[in-house]
One Martini backbone bead per residue (centre of mass of N, CA, C, O) as a GRO file, in nm:
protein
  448
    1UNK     BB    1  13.395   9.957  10.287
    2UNK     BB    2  13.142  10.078  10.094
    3UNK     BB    3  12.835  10.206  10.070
    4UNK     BB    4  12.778  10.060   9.800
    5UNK     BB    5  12.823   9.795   9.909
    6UNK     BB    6  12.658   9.778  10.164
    7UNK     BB    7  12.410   9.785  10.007
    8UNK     BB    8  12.428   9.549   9.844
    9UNK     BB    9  12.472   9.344  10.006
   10UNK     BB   10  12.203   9.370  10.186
   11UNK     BB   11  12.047   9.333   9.904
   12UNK     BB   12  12.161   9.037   9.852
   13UNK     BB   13  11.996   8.895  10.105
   14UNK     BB   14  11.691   8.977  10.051
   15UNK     BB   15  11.404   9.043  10.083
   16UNK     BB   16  11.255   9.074  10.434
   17UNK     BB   17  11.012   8.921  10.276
   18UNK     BB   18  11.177   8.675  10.143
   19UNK     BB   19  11.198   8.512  10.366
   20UNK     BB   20  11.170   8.267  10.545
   21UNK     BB   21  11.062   8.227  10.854
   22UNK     BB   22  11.299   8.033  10.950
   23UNK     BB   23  11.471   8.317  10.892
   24UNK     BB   24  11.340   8.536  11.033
   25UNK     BB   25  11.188   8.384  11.284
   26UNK     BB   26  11.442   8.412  11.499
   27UNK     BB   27  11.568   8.496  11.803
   28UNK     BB   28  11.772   8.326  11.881
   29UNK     BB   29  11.950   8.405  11.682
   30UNK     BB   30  11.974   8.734  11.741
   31UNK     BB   31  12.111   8.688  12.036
   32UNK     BB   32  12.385   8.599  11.926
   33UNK     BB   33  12.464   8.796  11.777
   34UNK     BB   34  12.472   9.017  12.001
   35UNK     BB   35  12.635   8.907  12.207
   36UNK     BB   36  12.875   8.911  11.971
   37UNK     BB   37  12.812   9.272  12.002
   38UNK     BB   38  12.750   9.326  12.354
   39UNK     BB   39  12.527   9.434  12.356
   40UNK     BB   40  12.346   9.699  12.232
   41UNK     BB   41  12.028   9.649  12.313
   42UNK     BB   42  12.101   9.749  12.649
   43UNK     BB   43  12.225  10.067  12.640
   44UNK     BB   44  11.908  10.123  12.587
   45UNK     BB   45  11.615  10.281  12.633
   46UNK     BB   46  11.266  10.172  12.533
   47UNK     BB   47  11.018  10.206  12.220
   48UNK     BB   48  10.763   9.932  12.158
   49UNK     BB   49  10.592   9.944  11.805
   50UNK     BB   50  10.288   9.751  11.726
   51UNK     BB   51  10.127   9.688  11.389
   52UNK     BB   52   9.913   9.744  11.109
   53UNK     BB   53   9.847  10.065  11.138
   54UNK     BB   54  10.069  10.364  11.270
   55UNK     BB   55  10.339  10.329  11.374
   56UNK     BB   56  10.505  10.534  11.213
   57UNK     BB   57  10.356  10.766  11.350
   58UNK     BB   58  10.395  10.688  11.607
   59UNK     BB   59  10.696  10.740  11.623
   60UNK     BB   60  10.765  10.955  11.541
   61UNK     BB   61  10.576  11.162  11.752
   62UNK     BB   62  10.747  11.009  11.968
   63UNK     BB   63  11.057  11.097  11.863
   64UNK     BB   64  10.915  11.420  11.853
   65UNK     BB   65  10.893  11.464  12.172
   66UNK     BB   66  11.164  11.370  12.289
   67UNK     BB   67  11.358  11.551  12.171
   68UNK     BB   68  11.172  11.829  12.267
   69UNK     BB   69  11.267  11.738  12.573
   70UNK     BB   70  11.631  11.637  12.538
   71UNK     BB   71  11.641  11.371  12.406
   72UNK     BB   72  11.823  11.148  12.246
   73UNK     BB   73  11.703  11.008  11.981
   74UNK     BB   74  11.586  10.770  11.823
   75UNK     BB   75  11.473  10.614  11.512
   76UNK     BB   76  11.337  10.289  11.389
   77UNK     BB   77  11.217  10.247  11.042
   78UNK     BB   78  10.979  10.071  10.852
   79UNK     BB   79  11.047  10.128  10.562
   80UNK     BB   80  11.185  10.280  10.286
   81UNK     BB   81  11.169  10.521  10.039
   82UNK     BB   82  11.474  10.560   9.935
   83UNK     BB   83  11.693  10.540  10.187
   84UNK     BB   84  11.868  10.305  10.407
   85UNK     BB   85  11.887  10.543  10.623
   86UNK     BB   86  11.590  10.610  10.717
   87UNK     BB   87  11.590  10.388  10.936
   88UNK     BB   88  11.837  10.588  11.093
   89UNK     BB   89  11.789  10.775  11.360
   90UNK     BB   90  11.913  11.118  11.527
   91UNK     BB   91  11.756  11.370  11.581
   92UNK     BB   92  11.679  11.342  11.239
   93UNK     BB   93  11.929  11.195  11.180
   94UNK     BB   94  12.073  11.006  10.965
   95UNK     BB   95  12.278  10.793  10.930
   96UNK     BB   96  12.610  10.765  10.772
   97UNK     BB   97  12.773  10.627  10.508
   98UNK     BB   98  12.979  10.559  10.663
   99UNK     BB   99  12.866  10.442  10.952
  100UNK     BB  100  12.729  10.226  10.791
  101UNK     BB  101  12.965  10.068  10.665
  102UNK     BB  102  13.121  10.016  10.931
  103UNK     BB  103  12.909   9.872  11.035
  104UNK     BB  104  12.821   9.631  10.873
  105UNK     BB  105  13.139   9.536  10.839
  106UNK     BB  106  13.110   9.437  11.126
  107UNK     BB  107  12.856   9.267  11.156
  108UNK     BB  108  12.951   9.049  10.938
  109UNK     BB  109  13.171   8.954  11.076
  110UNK     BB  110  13.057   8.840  11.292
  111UNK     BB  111  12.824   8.652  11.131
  112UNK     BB  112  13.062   8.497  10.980
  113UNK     BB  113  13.170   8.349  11.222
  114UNK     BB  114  12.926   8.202  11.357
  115UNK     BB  115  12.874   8.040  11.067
  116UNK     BB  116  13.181   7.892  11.126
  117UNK     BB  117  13.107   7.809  11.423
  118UNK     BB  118  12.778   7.717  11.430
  119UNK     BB  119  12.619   7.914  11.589
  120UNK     BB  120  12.506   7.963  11.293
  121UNK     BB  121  12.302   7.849  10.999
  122UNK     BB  122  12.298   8.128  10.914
  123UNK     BB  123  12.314   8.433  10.762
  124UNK     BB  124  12.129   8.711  10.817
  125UNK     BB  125  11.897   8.902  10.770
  126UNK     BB  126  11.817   9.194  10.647
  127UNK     BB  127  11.643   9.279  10.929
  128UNK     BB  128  11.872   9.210  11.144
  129UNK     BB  129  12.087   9.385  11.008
  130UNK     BB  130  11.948   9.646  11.064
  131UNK     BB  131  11.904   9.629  11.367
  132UNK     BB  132  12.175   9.569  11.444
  133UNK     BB  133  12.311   9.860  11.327
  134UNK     BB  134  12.098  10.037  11.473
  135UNK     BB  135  12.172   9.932  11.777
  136UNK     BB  136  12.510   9.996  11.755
  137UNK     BB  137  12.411  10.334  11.680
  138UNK     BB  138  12.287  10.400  11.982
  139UNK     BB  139  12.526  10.288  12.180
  140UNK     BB  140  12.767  10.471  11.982
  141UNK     BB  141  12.579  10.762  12.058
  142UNK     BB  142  12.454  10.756  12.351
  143UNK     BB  143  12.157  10.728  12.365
  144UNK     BB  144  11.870  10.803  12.568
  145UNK     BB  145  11.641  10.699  12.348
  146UNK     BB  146  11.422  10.434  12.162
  147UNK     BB  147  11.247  10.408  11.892
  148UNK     BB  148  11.062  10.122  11.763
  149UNK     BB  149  10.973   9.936  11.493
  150UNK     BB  150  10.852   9.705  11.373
  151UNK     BB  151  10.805   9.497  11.110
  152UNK     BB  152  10.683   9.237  11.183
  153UNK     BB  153  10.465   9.175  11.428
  154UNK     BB  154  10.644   9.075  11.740
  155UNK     BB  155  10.743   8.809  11.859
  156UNK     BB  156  10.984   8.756  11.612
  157UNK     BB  157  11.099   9.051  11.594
  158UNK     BB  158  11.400   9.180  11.582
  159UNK     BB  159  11.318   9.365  11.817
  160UNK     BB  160  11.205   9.181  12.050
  161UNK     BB  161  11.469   9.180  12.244
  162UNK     BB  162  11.379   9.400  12.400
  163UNK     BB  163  11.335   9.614  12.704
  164UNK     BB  164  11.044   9.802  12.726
  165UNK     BB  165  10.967  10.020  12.858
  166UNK     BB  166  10.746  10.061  12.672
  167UNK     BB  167  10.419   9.935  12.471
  168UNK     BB  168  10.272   9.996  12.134
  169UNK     BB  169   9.954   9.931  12.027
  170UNK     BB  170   9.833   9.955  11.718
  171UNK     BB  171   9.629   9.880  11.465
  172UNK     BB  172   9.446   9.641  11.369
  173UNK     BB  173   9.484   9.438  11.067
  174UNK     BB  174   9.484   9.296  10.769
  175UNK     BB  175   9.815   9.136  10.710
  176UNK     BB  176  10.023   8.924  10.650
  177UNK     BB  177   9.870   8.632  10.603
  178UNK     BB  178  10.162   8.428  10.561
  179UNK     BB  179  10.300   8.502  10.841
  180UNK     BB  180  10.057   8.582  11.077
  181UNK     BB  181   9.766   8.505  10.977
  182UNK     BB  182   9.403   8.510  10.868
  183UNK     BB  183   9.319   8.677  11.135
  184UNK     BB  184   9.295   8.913  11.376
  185UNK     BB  185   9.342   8.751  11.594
  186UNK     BB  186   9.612   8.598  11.503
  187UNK     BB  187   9.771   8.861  11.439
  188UNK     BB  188   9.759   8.953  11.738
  189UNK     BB  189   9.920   8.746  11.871
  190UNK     BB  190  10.201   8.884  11.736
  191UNK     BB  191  10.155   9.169  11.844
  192UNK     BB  192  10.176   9.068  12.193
  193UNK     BB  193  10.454   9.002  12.227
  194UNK     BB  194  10.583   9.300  12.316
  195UNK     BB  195  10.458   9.222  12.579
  196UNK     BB  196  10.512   9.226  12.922
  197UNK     BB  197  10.582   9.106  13.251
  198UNK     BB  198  10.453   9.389  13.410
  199UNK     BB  199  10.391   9.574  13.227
  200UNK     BB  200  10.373   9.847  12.953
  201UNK     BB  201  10.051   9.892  12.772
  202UNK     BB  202   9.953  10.083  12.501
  203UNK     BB  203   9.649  10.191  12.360
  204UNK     BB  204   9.331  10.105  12.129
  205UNK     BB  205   9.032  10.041  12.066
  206UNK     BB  206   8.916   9.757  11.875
  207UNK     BB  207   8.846   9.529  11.756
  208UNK     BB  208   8.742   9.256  11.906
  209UNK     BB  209   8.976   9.035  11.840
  210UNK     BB  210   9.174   9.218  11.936
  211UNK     BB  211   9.107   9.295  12.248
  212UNK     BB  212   9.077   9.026  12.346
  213UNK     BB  213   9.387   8.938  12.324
  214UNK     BB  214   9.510   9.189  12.478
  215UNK     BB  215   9.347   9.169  12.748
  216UNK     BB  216   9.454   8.887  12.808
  217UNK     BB  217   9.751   8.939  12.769
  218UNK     BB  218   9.756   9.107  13.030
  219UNK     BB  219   9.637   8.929  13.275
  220UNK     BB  220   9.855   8.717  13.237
  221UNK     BB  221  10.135   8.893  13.248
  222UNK     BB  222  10.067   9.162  13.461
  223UNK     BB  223   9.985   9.400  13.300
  224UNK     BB  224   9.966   9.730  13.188
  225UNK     BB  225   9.678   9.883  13.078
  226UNK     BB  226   9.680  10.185  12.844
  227UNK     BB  227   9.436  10.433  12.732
  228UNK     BB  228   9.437  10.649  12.450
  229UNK     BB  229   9.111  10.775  12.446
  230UNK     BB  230   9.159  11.058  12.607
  231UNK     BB  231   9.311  11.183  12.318
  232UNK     BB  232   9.031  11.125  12.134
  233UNK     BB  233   8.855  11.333  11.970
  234UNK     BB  234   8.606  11.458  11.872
  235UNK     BB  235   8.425  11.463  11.491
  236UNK     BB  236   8.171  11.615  11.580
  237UNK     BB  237   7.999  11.896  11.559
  238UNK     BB  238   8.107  12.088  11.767
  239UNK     BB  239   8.369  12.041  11.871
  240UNK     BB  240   8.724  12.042  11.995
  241UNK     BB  241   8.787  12.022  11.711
  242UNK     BB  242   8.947  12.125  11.475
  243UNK     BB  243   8.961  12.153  11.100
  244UNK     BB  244   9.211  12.110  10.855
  245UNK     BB  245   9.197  12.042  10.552
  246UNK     BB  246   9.489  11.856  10.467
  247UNK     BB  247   9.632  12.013  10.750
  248UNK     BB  248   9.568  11.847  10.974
  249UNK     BB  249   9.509  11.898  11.342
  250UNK     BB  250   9.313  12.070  11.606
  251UNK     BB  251   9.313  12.010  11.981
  252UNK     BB  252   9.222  12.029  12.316
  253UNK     BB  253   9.411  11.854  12.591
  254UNK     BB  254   9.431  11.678  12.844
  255UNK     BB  255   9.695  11.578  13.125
  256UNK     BB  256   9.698  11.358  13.354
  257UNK     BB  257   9.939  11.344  13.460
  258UNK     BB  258  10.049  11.664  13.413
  259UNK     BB  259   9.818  11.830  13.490
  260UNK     BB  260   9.768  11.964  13.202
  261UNK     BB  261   9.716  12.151  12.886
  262UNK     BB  262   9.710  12.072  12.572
  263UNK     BB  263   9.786  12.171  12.203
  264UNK     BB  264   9.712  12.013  11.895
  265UNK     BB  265   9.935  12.039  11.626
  266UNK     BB  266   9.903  11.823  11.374
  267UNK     BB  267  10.053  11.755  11.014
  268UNK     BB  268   9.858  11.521  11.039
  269UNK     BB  269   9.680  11.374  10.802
  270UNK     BB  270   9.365  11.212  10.926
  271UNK     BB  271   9.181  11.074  11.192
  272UNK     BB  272   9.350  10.839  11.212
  273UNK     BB  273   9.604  11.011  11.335
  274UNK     BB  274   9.471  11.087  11.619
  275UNK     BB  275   9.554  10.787  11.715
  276UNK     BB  276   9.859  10.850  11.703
  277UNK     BB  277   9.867  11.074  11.881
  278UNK     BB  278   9.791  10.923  12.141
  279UNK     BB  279   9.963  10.729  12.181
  280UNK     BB  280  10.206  10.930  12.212
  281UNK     BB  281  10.144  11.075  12.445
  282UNK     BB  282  10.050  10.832  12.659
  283UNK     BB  283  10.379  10.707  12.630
  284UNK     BB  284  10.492  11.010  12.732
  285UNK     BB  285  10.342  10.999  12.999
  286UNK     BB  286  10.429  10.694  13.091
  287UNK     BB  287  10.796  10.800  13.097
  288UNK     BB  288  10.653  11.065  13.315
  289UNK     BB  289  10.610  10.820  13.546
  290UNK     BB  290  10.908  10.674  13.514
  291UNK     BB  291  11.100  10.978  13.516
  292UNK     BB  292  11.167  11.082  13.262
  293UNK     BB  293  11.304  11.342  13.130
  294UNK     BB  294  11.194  11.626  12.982
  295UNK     BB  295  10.852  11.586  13.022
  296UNK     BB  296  10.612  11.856  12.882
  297UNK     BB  297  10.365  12.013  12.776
  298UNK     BB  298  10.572  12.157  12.554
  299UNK     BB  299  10.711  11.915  12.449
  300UNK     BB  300  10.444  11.796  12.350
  301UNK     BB  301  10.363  12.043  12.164
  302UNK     BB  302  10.611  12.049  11.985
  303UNK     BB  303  10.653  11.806  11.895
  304UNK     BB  304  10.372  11.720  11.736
  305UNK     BB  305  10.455  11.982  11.514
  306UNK     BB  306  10.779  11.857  11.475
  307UNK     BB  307  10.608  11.604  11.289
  308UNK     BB  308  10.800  11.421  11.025
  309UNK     BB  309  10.607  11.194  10.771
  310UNK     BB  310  10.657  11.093  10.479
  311UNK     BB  311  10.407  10.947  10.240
  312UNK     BB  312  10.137  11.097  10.444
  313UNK     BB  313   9.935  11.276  10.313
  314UNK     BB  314  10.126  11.447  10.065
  315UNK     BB  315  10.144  11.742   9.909
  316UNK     BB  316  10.159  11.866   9.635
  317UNK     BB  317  10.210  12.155   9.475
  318UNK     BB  318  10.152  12.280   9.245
  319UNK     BB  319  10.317  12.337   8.877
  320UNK     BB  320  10.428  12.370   8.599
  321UNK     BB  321  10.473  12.027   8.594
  322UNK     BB  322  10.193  12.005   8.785
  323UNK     BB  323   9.979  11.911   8.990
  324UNK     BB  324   9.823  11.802   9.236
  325UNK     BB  325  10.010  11.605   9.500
  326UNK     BB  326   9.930  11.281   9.665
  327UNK     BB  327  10.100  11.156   9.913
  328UNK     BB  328  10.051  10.734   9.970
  329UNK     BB  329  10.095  10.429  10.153
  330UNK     BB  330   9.859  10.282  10.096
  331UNK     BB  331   9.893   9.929  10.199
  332UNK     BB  332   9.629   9.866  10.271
  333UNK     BB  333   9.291   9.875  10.338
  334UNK     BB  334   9.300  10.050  10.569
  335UNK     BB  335   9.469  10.261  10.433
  336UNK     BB  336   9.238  10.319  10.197
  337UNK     BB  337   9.030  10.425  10.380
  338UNK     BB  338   9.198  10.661  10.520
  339UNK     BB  339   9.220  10.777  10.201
  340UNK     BB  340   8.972  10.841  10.135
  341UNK     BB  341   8.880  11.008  10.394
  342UNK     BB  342   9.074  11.232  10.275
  343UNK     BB  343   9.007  11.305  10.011
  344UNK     BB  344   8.708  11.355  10.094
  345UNK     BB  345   8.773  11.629  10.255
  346UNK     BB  346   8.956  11.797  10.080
  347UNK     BB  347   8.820  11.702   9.758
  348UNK     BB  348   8.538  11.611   9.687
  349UNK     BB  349   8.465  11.711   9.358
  350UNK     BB  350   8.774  11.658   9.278
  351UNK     BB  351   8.941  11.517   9.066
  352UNK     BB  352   9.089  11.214   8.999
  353UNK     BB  353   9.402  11.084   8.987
  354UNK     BB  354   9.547  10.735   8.980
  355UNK     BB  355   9.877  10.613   9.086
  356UNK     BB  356   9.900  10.232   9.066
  357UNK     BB  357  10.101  10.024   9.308
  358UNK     BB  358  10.168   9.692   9.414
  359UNK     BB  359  10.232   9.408   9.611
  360UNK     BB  360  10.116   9.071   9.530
  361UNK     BB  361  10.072   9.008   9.845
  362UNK     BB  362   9.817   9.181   9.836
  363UNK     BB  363   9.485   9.358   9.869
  364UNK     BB  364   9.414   9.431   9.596
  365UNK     BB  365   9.076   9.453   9.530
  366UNK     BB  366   9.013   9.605   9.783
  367UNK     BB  367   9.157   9.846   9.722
  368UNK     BB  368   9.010   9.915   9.470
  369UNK     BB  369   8.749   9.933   9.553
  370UNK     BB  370   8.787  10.169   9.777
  371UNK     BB  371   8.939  10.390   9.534
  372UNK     BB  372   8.842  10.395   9.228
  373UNK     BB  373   8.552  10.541   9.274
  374UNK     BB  374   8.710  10.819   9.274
  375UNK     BB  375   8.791  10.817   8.992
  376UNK     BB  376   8.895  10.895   8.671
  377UNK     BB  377   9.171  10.808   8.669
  378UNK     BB  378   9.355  10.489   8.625
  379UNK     BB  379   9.711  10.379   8.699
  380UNK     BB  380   9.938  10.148   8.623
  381UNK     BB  381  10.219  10.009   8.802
  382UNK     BB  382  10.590   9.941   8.877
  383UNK     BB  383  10.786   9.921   9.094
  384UNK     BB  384  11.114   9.848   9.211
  385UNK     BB  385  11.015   9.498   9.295
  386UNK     BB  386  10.992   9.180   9.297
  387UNK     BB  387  10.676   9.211   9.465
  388UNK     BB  388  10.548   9.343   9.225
  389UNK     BB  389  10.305   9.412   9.039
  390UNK     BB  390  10.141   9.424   8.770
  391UNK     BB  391   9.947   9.594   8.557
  392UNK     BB  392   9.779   9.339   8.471
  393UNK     BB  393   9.719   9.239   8.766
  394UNK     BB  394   9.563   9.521   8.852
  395UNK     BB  395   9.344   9.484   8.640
  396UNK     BB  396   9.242   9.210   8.744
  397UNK     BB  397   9.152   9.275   9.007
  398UNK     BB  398   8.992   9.545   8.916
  399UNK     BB  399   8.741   9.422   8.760
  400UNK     BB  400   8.501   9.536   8.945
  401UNK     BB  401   8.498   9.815   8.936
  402UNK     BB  402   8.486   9.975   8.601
  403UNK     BB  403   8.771  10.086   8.582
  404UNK     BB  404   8.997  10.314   8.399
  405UNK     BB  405   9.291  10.139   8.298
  406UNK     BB  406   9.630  10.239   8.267
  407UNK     BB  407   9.910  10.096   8.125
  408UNK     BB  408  10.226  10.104   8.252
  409UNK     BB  409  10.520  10.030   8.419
  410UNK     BB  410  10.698  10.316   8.427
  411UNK     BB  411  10.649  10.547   8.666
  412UNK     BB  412  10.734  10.810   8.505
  413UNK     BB  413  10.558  10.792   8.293
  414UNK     BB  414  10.315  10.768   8.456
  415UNK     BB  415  10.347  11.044   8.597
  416UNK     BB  416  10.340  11.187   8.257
  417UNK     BB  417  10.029  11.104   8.200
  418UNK     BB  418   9.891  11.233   8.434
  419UNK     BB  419   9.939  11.493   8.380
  420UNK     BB  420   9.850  11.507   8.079
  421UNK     BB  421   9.561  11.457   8.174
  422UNK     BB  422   9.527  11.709   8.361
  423UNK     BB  423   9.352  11.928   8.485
  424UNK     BB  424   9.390  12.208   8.689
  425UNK     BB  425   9.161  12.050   8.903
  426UNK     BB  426   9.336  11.835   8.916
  427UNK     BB  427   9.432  11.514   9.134
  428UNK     BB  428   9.709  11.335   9.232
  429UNK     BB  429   9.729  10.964   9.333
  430UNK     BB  430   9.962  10.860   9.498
  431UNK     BB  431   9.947  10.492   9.538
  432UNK     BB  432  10.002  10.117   9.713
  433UNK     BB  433  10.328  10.209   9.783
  434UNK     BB  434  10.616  10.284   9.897
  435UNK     BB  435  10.782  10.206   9.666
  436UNK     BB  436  10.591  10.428   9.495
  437UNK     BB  437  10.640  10.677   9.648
  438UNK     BB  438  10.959  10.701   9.627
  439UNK     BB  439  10.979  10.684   9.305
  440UNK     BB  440  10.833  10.928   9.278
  441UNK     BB  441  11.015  11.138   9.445
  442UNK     BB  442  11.231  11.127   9.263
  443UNK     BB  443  11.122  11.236   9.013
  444UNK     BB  444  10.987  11.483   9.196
  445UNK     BB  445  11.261  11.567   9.380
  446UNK     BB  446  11.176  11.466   9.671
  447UNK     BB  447  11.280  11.489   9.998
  448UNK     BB  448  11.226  11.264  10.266
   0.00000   0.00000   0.00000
């Protein structure tokens, strides 16, 4: 089977979030292919971290302290900017074409087979399949450990199969609340899922309904929980911290096990992004508290440092063919909230001209709400991906802001009618969803 055809079945089995719930979330589903391929996600110790907002920037930051360690690493996250390569990296390159189609087309035979003999009820869905081939292609790498980012929720999200040394729970805020329930409550409830009995589970406070959830969730299965507030600087005037606007920050903090100072300079731009350093950091503790070889505070300040997580407020410098540009994934309120904070930080008072494409099932009006007030002016756009908002439905959305929206369609116009429009001053800012933000960079050429 050809990379393209491999690439095509796997699409061809509908996006990760379009399957029905009981097709997605069954683990027992998920442990038959498994076991039918001798357990490949035995063969490797993991860090599985879930949450709705940081996930993705903790587990890079995650993967590249163990790298910069000497640690063979594994790092699978979803979804992708550009190409379904992007979800399964070993020490920062991603799958080969040719290892995924040979890996797919193992994965595949194994599945139809078990629906041949009624094993399985049905064929796995897009993300099983998806898992299982990072499973597949980590324990054929014999990677030395494997950091894994959940898909969605947490207790029947098909990574949770695996018995991880540490788990890692990022920010809870509303996102998928027709798969995970309405309340911050209901879906931290999912998101504790991947907490193990006396295992070992890193956070940070935050809301008290998630708070709540997790303070029980922990006491109930006589797990340790770890707070890495004390690697979250203060970001009051005249604190430890440095900031360059846009640029990331800088910013002094010992480390409690290993018992000396580390100076943090992380790439990652806005103060959410603290957080999610902090997580790294103290997940990277907890596994040299555990033995793990070769993590030390050289090893944690060089990681911090080469990690690099596209699509994340990366910023496009001017060109004679464009002003300067911002891509940016947020995706639900909280990430709005997050670009908001970092916009207002780099841009004070300079114009912004806003890309945004979002989809259907998202809270466009909220986010609309948090960010177009920023705005000189809004395109709305559709990303290609069947669960896009159209142009007029984000119109619709969006008519409470009484912000001025030009509707385009197709991104490339839309990415050309902004610059089009932008004085030399002005910045623009793709977001709204990773889909179009994917979307923009093939058109600006940049590679993820």
């Amino acid at each position: 089977m050809s990379y393209e055809t491999a690439v095509a079945s796997m699409f061809a089995l509908g996006h990760e979030l379009a399957q029905t719930p009981s097709h997605k979330f069954d683990l027992a589903h998920m442990r038959v292919l498994l076991r039918a391929m001798n357990h490949p996600e035995r063969m490797f110790p993991s860090v599985l971290i879930a949450g709705t907002n940081g996930k993705g920037s903790t587990a890079a930051t995650m993967a590249a302290i163990l790298r910069a360690s000497g640690l063979k690493t594994g790092l699978y996250t979803s979804p992708h900017l550009m190409r379904i390569n992007e979800r399964i990296r070993i020490n920062g390159e991603e799958i080969g074409d040719d290892a995924f189609a040979g890996l797919h087309g193992e994965v595949d035979r194994v599945a139809e087979e078990l629906v041949e003999r009624a094993e399985l009820p049905w064929h796995p869905s897009f993300f099983e399949m998806m898992t299982a081939i990072a499973f597949a292609h980590f324990a054929r790498e014999r990677v030395d450990i494997a950091v894994l980012e959940v898909g969605m929720g947490g207790r029947l999200d098909a990574t949770n199969v695996v018995e991880p040394l540490v788990s890692v729970i990022t920010d809870i805020s509303l996102d998928h609340q027709k798969f995970l329930g309405n309340t911050v409550g209901e879906i931290a409830r999912e998101k504790v899922g991947i907490i193990r009995p006396r295992g070992v589970v890193v956070t940070l406070p935050q809301q008290p309904e998630a708070n709540d959830v997790i303070g029980n969730t922990i006491l109930d299965l006589g797990a340790r929980g770890v707070s890495a507030v004390q690697y979250v600087p203060p970001v009051s005037p005249g604190s430890a911290e440095y900031r360059v606007p846009g640029s990331g920050s800088r910013y002094r903090y010992p480390l409690e096990v290993l018992g000396t100072q580390i100076l943090v300079e992380t790439p990652l731009v806005g103060r959410h992004q603290l957080r999610n350093v902090a997580l790294a950091v103290t997940a990277a503790e907890e596994l040299a508290r555990k033995g793990l070889r070769g993590i030390t505070a050289e090893s944690i300040e060089h990681g911090i440092r080469e990690t690099h997580w596209p699509g994340r407020f990366q910023v496009m410098p001017a060109r004679a063919s464009w002003p300067e540009i911002v891509l940016d994934v947020a995706h639900n309120p909280a990430g709005a909230w997050a670009l908001r904070s970092a916009l207002s930080e780099r841009y004070d008072d300079r114009p912004l001209i806003f890309v945004f494409g979002a989809m259907r099932d998202k809270a466009i009006s909220e986010m609309a709400e948090i960010l177009f007030p920023l705005a000189q002016g809004v395109i709305a756009t559709r990303p290609e991906n069947p669960r896009s908002a159209s142009p007029e439905e984000i119109q619709a959305a969006a008519s409470r802001t009484g912000a001025e929206i030009a509707l385009i369609a197709d991104v490339g116009p839309a990415l050309e009618r902004a610059c089009a429009a932008a004085a030399p001053e002005t910045a623009i800012v793709v977001t709204g969803s990773i889909y179009l933000v994917g979307e923009a960079m093939r058109h600006l050429g940049v590679r993820a």
